[in-house]
C-alpha positions as CSV (number, residue, x, y, z in Angstrom):
1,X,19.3,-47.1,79.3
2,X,19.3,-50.1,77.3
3,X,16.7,-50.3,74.4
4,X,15.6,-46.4,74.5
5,X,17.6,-43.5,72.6
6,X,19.9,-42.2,74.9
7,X,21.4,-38.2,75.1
8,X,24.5,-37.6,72.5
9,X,27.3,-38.4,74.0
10,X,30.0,-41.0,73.7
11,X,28.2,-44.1,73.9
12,X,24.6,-42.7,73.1
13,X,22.2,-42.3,69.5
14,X,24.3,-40.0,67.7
15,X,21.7,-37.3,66.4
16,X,22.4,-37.9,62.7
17,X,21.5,-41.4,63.1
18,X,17.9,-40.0,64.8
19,X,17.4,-37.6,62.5
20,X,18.0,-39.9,59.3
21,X,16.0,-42.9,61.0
22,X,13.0,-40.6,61.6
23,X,11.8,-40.4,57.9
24,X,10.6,-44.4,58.0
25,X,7.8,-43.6,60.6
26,X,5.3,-41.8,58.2
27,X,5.7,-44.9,56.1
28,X,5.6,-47.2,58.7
29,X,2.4,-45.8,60.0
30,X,0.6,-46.0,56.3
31,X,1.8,-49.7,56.2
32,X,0.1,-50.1,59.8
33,X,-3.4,-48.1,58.5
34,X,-3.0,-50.4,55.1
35,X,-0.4,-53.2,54.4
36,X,-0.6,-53.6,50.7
37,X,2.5,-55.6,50.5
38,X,1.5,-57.6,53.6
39,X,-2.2,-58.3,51.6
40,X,-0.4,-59.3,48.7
41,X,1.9,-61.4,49.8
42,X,-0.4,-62.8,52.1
43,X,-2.0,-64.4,49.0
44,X,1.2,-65.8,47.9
45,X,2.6,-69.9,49.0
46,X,5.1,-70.5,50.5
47,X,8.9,-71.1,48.7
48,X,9.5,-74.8,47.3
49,X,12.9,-77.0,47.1
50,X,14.1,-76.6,43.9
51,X,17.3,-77.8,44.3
52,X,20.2,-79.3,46.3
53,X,23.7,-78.2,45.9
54,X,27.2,-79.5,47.7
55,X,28.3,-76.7,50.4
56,X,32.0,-76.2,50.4
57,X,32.5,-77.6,53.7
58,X,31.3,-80.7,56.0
59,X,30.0,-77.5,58.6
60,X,28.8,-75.0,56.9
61,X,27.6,-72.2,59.3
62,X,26.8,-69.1,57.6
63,X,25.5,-68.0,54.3
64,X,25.2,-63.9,52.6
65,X,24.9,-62.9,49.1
66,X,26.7,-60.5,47.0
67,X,27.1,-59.5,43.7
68,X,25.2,-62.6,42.7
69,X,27.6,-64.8,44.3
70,X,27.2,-66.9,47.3
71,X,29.6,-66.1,50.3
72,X,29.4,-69.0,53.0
73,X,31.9,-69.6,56.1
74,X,32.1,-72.7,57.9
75,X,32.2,-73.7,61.8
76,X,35.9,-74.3,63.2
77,X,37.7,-73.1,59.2
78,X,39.3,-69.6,58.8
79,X,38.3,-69.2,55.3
80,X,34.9,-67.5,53.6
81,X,34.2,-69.4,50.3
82,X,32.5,-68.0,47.5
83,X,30.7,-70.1,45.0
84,X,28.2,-69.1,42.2
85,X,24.3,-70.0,42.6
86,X,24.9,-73.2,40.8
87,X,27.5,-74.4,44.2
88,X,30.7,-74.1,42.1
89,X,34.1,-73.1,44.1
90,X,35.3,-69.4,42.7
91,X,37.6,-68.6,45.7
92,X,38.2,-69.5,49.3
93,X,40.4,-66.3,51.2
94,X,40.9,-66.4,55.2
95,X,39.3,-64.0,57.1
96,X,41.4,-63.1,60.2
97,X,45.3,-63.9,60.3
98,X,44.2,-66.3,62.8
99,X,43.9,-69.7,62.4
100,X,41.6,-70.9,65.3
101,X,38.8,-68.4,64.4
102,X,35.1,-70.0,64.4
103,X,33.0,-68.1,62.1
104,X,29.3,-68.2,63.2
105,X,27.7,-65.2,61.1
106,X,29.0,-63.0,58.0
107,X,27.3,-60.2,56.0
108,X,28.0,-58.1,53.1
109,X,27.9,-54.1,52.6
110,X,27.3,-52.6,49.8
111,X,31.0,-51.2,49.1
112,X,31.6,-55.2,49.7
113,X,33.4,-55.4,53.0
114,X,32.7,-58.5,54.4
115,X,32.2,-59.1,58.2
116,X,32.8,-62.1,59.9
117,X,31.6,-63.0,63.4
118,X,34.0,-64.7,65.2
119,X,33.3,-66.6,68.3
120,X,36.5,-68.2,69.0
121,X,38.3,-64.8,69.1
122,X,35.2,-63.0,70.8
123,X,35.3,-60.4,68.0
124,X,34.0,-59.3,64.4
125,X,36.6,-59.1,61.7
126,X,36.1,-57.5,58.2
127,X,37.9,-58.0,55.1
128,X,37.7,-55.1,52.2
129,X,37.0,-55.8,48.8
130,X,40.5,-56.4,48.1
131,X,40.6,-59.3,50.3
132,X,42.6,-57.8,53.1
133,X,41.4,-58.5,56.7
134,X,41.2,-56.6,59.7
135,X,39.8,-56.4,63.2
136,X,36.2,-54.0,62.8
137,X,37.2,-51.2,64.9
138,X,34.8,-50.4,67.4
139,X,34.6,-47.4,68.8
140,X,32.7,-45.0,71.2
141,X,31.3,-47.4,73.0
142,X,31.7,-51.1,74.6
143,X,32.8,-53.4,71.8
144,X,30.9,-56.8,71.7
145,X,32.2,-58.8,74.2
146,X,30.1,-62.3,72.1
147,X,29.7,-61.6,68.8
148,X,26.7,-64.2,67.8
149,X,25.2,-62.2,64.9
150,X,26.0,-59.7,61.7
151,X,24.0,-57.9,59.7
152,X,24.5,-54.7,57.3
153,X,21.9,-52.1,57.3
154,X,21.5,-48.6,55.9
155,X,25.1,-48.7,55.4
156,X,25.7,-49.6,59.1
157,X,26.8,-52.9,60.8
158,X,24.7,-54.3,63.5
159,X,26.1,-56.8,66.4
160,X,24.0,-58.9,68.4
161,X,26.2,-59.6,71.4
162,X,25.5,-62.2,73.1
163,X,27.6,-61.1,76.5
164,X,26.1,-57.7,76.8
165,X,22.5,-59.3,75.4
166,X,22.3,-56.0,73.1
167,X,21.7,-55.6,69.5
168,X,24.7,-52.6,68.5
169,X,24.7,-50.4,65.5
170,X,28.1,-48.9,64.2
171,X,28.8,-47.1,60.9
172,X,31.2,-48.4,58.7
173,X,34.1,-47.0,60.1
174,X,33.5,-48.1,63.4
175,X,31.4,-45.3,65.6
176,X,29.1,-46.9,68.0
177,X,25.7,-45.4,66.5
178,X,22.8,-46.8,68.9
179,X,22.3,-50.2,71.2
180,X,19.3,-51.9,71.8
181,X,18.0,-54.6,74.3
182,X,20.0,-55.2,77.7
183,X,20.0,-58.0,80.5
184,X,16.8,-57.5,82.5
185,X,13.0,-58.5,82.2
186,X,10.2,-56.7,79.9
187,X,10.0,-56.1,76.1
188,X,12.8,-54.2,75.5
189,X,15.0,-56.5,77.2
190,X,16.8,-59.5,75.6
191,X,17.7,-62.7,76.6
192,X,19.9,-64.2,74.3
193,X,20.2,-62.4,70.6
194,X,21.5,-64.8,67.9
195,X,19.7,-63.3,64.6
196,X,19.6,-59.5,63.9
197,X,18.3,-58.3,61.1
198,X,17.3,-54.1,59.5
199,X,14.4,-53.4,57.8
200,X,14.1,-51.3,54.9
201,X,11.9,-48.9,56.5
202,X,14.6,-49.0,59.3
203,X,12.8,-51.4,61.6
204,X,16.1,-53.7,63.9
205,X,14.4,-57.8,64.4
206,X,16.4,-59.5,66.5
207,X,16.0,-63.3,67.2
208,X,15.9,-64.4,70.7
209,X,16.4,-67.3,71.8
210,X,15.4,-67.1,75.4
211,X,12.4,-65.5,74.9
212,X,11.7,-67.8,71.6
213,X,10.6,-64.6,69.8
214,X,11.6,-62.4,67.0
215,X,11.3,-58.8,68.9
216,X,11.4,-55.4,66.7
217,X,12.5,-52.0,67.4
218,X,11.9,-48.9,65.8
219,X,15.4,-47.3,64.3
220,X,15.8,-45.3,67.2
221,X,16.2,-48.1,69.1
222,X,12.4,-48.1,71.2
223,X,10.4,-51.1,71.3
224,X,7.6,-51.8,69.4
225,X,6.5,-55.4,69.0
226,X,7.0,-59.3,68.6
227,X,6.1,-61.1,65.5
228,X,2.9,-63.7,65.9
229,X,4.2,-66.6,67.2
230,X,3.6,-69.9,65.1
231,X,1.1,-72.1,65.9
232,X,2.4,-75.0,68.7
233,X,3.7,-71.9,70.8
234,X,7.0,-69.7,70.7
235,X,9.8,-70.7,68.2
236,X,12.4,-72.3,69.9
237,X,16.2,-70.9,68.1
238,X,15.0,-68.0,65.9
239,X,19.1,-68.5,64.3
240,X,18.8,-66.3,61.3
241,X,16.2,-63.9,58.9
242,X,16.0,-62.9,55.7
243,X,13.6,-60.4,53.5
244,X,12.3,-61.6,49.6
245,X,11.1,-59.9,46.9
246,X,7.7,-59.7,48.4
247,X,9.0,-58.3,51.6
248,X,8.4,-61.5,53.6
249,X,10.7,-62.2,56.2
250,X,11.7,-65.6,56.5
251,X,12.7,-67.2,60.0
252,X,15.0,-70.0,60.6
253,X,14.0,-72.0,63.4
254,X,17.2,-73.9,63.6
255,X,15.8,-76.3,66.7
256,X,12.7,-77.2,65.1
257,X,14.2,-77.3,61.5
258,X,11.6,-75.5,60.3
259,X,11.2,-71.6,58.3
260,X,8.0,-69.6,58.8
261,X,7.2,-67.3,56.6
262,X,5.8,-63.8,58.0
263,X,4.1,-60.7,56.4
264,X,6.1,-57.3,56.5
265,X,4.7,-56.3,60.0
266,X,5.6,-59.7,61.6
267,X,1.9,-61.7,60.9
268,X,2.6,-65.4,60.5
269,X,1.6,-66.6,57.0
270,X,3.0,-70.3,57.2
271,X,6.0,-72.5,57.2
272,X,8.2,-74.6,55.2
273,X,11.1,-77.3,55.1
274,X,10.3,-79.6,57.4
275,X,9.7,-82.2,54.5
276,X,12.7,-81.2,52.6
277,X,15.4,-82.2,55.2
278,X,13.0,-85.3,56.1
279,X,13.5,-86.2,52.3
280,X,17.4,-85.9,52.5
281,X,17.8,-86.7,56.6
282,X,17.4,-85.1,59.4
283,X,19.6,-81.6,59.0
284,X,21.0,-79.3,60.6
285,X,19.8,-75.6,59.3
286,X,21.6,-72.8,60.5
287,X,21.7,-69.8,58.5
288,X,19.6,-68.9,55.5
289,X,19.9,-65.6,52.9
290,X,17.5,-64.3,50.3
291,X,19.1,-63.5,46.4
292,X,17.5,-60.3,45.7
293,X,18.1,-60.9,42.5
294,X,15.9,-63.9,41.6
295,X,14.7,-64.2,45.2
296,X,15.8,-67.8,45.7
297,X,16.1,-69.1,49.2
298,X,19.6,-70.3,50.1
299,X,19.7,-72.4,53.1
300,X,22.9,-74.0,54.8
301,X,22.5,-77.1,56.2
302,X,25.5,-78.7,58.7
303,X,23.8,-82.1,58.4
304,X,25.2,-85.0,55.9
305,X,28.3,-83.8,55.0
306,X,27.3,-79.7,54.4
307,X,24.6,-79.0,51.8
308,X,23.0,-75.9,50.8
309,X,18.8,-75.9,49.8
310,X,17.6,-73.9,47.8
311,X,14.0,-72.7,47.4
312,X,12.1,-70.7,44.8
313,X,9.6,-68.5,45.4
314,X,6.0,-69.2,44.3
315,X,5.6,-67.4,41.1
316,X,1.5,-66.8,41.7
């Protein structure tokens, strides 16, 4: 059933995947009893615009980090582009041998295979660190039939599919691992997952965009709760999250061009950006990453021409 561990099998949790999940609940039940992260960064402001920088495309769609470079694809272009922080051009390589793929979401693992969403072609590509691309190559279970999300994870590569309204977990060389969500009504149902996202203690966030929520799930794929939803009622296009240095997640509202900020069990601590893309027009967010090295917020924005924003994290 979709959203609950099912029995090994071919397209059920494998029991490795249980059995190495199960070592985040003690910690996740000590950061329930007593958040110290969550107090401390509760005390901490919200990010501010430090910069602007040119994006390397007029629609630029996605955005991951890596080896303290900036990978970014762009809306209707076969090519990732990687710049340094500072927005300069290092490389541009294709990512499928096709050239009417539409990227809509790319991630990074930490052997550097990167993996591409592709919407046109219905399916998620990868290229190795050698620059060679391939189709990822699903297996033991339904591939994603909409690819609308990618994230990397304990090693693993999560799927939202937006066909199938799951969240799926594979390992890197392509065994179906666990799926989460499913069409239907009630919490562990989704509606339309366009964000995913794995915490470190193993926690899967998915954006939803019907419901207007970001939902969590424990690692073994159960449900367990929404995030606080932000004052003025349920966000509307939950498009894409990242994690700082202080263990905030940050959420892109993409329809109300806004990011709020939330503690590391999901309670809202504010917003920002709304003035920044007032300042420089209206935008167009639609993906945002975390540098874990400095903690900068990198933002793409589709709006006057392709930019990226950039914001720092307050220092207090």
């Amino acid at each position: 059933m979709p959203g609950h561990p099912r029995p090994a099998g071919p397209f059920g949790v494998r029991r490795g995947y249980v059995k190495a999940c199960a070592c985040a609940f003690p910690a996740l039940l000590a950061l329930l009893a007593c958040p110290p992260a969550a107090a401390r960064a509760a005390h901490a402001g919200p990010p501010r615009l430090v910069r602007r920088i040119a994006a390397p495309c007029p629609g630029p769609q996605a955005v991951a980090f890596h080896g303290g470079r900036l990978l970014v694809a762009c809306r209707g272009q076969n090519t990732v582009a990687v710049l340094d922080t500072d927005g300069r051009l290092l490389e541009r390589r294709p990512f499928t041998p096709h050239p009417g793929a539409d990227p809509v979401d790319l991630a990074v693992d930490p052997a550097g295979r990167v993996y591409v969403a592709d919407a046109a072609g219905l399916s998620v590509w990868m290229r190795d660190p050698a620059g060679r691309p391939a189709p990822f190559p699903a297996r033991g279970g339904p591939a994603p039939g909409l690819p609308l999300a990618v994230a990397v994870g304990g090693g693993n590569l999560l799927v939202a599919d937006g066909a199938g309204r799951t969240v799926q977990v594979f390992a890197p060389r392509g065994d179906a691992l666990l799926e989460v969500g499913g069409p239907g009504n009630g919490p562990a149902r989704l509606r339309r997952p366009v964000s995913v996202l794995q915490a470190p203690d193993g926690r899967i966030l998915v954006g939803d965009a019907g419901l207007g929520k970001v939902a969590v799930f424990t690692c073994n794929g159960r449900f367990a709760y929404f995030f606080d939803d932000p004052a003025g009622g349920p966000l509307e296009i939950p498009g894409a999250m990242a994690l700082d240095g202080r263990r905030r997640f940050h959420v892109l509202d993409m329809k109300r061009r806004r990011i709020y900020l939330y503690d590391f069990m999901g309670r809202r601590l504010g917003a920002y950006g709304t003035d920044a893309w007032a300042e420089g027009g209206p935008g167009r967010p639609t993906d945002l990453a975390a540098d874990p090295g400095t903690g900068e917020i990198y933002v793409t924005d589709a709006a006057g021409g392709g930019r990226i924003l950039v914001w720092e994290e307050d220092q207090r």
